[in-house]
N, C-alpha and C positions, 0 to 999 in steps of 0.2 A: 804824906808828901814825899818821903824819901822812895817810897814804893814807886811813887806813880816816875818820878824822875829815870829810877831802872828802867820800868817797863817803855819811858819813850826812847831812851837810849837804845833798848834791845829794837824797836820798830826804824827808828832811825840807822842801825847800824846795818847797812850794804853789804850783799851778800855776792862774790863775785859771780857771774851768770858764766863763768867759765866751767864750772863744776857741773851745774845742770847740763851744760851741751856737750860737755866730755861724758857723762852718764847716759845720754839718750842715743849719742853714737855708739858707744860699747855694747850697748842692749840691741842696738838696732843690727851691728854686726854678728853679733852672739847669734839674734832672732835669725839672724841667713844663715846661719853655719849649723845652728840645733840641727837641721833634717838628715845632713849629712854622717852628724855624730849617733843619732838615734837612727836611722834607718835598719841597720844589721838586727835590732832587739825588736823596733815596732814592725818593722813590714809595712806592709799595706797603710794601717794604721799611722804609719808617721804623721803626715800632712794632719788629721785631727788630733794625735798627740803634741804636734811644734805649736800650733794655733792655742791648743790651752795652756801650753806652758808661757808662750808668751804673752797672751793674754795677762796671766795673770802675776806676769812678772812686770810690767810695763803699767798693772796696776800699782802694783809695790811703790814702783818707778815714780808715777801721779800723785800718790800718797805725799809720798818723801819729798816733793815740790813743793806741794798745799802747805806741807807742812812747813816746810825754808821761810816760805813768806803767807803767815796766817794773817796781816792785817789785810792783806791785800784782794784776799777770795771773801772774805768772811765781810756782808755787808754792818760793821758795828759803828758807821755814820750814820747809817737809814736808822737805826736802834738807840743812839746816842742823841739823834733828834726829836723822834716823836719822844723818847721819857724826857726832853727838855720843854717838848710844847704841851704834852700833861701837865707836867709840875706848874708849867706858867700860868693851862686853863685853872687847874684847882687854886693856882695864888690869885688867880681874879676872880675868881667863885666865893674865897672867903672875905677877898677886898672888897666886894662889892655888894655884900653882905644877906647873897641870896641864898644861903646855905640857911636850911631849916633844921641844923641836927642840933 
């Protein structure tokens, strides 16, 4: 009981959305300025070097969001529902006494 009390506190407690939009502008300015800093080293090569770096920074970036707020991506109401409507059918399966085991 005292568990489950944390865990709705942690789900309840408000994450300011000011962090997230100050992380996606700084990635988003980095992302325009990488071609400039790497040009001298890649050449030619730049434009497909900035594209997977920020690809896969921006996934980092996605990650790190999902992560801030997991009740909120993670369907665990669709999941919290049907094992309540299981447990229900099997409690009227044994109530009603047509269970042959």
């Amino acid at each position: 009981v005292q568990s489950l009390g944390g865990c709705e506190r942690i789900q309840k407690t408000p994450l300011p959305t000011c962090f997230t939009r100050h992380t996606s502008r700084l990635l988003w300015i980095w992302s325009n300025l990488l071609p400039f800093a790497i040009y001298p080293v890649c050449g030619l090569y730049t434009l497909p070097t900035t594209i997977a770096i920020s690809y896969s920074i921006m996934g980092i970036e996605d990650i790190g969001v999902q992560l801030e707020e997991p009740f909120n991506i993670l369907p665990l109401r669709q999941y919290a529902d049907n094992t309540y409507d299981s447990v229900h059918f099997i409690e009227s399966v044994y109530a009603s006494g047509k269970y042959a085991g």
